[in-house]
C-alpha positions as CSV (number, residue, x, y, z in Angstrom):
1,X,4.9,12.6,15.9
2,X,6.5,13.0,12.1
3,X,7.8,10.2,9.9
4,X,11.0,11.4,8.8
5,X,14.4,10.0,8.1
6,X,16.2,11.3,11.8
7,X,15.8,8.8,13.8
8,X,14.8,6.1,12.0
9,X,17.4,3.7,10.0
10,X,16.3,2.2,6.8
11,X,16.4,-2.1,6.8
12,X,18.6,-3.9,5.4
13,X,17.2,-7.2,4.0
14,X,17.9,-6.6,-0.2
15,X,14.1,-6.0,-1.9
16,X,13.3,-5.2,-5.0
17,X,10.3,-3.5,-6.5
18,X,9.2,-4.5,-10.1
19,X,6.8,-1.8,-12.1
20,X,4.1,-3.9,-14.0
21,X,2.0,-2.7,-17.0
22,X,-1.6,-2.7,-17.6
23,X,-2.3,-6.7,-17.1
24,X,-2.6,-5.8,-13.1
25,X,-4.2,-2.9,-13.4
26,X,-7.0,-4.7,-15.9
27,X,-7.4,-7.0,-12.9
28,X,-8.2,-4.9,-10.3
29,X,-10.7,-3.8,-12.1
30,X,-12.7,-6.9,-11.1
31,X,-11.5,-7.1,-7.6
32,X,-12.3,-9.3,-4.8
33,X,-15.3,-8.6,-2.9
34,X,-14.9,-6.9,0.7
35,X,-15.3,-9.8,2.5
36,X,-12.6,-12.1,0.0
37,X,-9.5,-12.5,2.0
38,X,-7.6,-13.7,-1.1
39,X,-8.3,-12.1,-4.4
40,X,-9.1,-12.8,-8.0
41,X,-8.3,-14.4,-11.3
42,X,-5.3,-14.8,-13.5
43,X,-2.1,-16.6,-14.6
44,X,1.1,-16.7,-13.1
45,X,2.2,-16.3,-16.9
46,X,0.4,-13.3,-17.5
47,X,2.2,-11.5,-14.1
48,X,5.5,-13.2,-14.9
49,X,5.7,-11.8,-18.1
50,X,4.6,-8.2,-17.0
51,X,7.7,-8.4,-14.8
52,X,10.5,-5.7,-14.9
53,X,12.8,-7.0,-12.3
54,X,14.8,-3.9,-10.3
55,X,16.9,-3.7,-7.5
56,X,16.2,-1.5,-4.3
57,X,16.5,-0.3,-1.0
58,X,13.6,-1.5,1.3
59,X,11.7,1.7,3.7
60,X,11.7,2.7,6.9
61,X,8.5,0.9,9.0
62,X,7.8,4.3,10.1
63,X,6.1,4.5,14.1
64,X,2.4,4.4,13.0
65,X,2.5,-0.1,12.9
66,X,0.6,-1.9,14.5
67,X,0.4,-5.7,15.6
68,X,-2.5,-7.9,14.7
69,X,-3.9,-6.5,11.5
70,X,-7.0,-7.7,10.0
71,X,-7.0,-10.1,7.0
72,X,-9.6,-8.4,4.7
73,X,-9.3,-7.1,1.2
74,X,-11.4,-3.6,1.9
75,X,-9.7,-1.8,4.9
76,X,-12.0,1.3,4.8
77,X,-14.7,0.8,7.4
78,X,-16.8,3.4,6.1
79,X,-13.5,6.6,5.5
80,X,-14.5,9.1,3.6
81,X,-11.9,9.0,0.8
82,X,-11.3,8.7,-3.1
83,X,-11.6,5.4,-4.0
84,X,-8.3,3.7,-4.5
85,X,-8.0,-0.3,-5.6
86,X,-4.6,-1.6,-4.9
87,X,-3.3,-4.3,-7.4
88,X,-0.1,-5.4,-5.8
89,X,1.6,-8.7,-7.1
90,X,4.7,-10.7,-5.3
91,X,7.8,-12.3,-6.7
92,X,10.8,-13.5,-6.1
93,X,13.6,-11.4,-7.0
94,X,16.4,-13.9,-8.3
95,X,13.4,-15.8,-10.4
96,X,10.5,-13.0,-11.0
97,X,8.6,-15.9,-10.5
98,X,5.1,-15.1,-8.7
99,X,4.7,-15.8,-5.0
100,X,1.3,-17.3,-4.0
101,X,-0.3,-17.6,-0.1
102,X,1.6,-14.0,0.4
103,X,0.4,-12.0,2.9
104,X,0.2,-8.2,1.5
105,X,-0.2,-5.8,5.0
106,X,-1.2,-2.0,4.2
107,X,-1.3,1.1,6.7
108,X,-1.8,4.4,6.2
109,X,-3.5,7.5,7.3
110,X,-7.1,8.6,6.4
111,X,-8.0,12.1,4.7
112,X,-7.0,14.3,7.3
113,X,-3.7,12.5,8.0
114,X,-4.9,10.1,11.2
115,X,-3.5,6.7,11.5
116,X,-5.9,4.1,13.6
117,X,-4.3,3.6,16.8
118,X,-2.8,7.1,17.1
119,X,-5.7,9.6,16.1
120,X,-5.3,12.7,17.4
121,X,-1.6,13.0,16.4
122,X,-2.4,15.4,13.4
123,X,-4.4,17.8,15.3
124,X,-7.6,16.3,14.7
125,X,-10.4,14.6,16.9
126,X,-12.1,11.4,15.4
127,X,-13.4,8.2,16.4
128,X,-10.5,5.7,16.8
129,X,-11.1,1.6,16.9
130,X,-7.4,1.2,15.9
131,X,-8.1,-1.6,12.5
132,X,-9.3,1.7,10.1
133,X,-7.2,1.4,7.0
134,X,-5.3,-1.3,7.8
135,X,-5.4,-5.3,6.9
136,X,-4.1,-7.3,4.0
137,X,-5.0,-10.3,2.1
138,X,-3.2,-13.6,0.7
139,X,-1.8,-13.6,-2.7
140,X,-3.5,-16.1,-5.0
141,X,-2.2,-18.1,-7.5
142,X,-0.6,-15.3,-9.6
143,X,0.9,-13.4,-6.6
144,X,-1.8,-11.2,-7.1
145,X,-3.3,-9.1,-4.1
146,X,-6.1,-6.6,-4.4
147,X,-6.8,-4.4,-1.2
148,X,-9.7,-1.4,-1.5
149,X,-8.8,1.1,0.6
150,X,-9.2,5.0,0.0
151,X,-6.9,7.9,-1.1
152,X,-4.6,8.9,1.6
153,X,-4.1,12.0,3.2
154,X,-0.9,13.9,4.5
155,X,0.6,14.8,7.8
156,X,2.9,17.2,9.2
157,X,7.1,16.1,7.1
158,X,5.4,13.5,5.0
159,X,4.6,13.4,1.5
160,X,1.5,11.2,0.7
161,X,2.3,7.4,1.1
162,X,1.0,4.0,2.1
163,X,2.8,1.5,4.1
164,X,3.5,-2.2,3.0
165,X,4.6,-5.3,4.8
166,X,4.9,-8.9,2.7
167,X,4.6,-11.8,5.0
168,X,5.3,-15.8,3.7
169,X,3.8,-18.9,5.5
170,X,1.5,-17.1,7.7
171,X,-1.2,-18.9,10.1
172,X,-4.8,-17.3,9.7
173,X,-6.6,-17.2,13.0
174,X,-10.3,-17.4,14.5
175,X,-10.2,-13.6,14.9
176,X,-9.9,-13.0,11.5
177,X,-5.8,-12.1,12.0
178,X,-2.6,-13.9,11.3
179,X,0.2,-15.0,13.4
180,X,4.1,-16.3,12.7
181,X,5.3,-16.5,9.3
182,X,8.5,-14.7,8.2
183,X,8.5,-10.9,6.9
184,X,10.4,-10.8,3.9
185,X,9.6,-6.8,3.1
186,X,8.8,-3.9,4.7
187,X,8.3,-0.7,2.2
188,X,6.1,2.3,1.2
189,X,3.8,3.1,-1.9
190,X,4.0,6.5,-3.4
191,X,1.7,8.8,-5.8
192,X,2.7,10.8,-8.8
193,X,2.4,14.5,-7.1
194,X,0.0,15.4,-10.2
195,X,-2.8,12.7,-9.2
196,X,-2.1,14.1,-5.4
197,X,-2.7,18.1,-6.5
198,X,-5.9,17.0,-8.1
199,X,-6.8,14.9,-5.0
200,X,-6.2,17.3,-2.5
201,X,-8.7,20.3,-4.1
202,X,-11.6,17.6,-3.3
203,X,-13.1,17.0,0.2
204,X,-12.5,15.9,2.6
205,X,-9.1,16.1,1.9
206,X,-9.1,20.0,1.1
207,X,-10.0,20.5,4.8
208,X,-6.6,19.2,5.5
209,X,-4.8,22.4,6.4
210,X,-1.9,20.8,7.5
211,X,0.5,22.0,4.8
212,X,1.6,19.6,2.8
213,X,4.6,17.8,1.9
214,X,5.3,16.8,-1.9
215,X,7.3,13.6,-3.3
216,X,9.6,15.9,-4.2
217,X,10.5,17.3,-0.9
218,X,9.9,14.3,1.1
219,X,12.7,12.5,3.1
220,X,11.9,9.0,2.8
221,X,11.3,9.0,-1.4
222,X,14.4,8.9,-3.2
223,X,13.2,10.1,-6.6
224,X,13.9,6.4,-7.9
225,X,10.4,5.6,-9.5
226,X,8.8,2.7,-9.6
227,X,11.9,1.1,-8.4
228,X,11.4,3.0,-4.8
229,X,7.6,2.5,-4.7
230,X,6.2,4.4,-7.1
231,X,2.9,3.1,-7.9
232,X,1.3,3.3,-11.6
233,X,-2.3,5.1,-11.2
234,X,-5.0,4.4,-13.6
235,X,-8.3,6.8,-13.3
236,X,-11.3,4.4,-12.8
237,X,-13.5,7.1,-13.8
238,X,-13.9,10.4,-15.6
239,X,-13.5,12.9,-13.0
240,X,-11.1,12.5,-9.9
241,X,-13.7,11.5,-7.3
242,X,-13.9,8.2,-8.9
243,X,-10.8,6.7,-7.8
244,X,-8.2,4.9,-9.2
245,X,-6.3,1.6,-9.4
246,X,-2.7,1.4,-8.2
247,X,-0.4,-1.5,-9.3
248,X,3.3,-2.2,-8.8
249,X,4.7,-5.5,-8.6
250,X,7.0,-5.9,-4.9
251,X,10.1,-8.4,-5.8
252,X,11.1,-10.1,-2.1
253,X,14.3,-11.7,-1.2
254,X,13.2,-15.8,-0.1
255,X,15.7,-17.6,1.7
């Protein structure tokens, strides 16, 4: 099953994506440890005033969600992957002002383009618990969320993205979930097609022989930058095996 624009229609709640600079990406540095369900340290200040607030179109969900995610700030569960630290950070969009107690929900597909809950729909056979890369974590006081997750892969009409939902006023549960709340976004992350050529020369993404779609030719990113999702990457290392950080700051529409 393809994630493509027939089919699907985008929502229509107003959302607006803010790029940030190198304050977030400083932060996530010193992420949370796996088992933090919030995450770490610094000023709503400092994330107010790395704020570039612009307007845009929210993204398809896409048919790969699924109900019931786990609140945890490392989603891997043991993927083989690039390491990739998500520094995400919430505002409002008519104030820029940071949103704290947000909950930040990620999905996406491993190396070889599987999705938890539907493995086998890329061609490929593998162990499937359904929680693998998914889960998300409650902004802290800066509307600040860091989630460790992994590189993604690609699948068939897709270019390489992550899916986000932002959820306010959220109940935790015993299960280590979340029920109720309000969804005030639902979007997708993108990766600048250089970082992805690198990426996909490295296992176990090069045994992805599904061919693979680029930003360019995908039908869900609009070309619009940070403004439609384009994350900023920051190398954690000197080669590509080591993994990045990717920030962007997700402006929501609160009633």
């Amino acid at each position: 099953m393809t994630e493509n624009g027939a089919g699907t229609n985008p929502i229509g709640r107003r959302t607006v994506l803010i790029a940030t600079g190198t304050t977030a990406a400083v932060l996530a540095v010193g992420a949370a440890a796996p088992e933090a369900p919030t995450t770490p340290t610094t000023t709503a200040a400092e994330a107010a005033a790395a704020a570039v607030c612009t307007l845009t179109k929210e993204m398809t969900e896409g048919p790969y969600y699924l109900d019931g995610a786990l609140v945890r700030a490392n989603v891997t569960e043991g993927k083989a992957g690039i390491p990739l630290k998500l520094a995400l950070t919430v505002v409002n969009d008519s104030t820029c002002a940071v949103i704290p107690n947000a909950l930040v929900e990620i999905w996406h597909c491993d190396a070889l383009g599987e999705y938890s809950g539907y493995v086998g729909n890329n061609g490929h056979s593998e162990a499937d618990d359904g929680t693998f890369l998914r889960g998300g974590v409650l902004t802290n006081a800066a509307g600040l969320a860091n989630i460790t997750t992994i590189y993604p892969g690609w699948y068939r009409g897709r270019c390489v993205h992550i899916h986000v939902k932002v959820h306010t006023g959220v109940t935790l549960t015993s299960n280590g979930s979340f029920t109720g709340g309000q969804e005030l976004h639902t979007g997708q992350l993108f990766i600048d097609e250089t970082i992805t050529t690198a990426v996909a020369k490295i296992s176990p993404y090069s045994t992805n022989t599904v061919t693979r779609t680029t930003l360019a030719q995908d039908s869900i990113y609009d070309e619009g930058g940070a403004a439609s999702g384009l994350m900023t990457l920051t190398a954690l290392g000197s080669s590509t095996s080591s993994g990045y950080t990717g920030t962007l700051t997700l402006g929501v529409q609160q009633s």
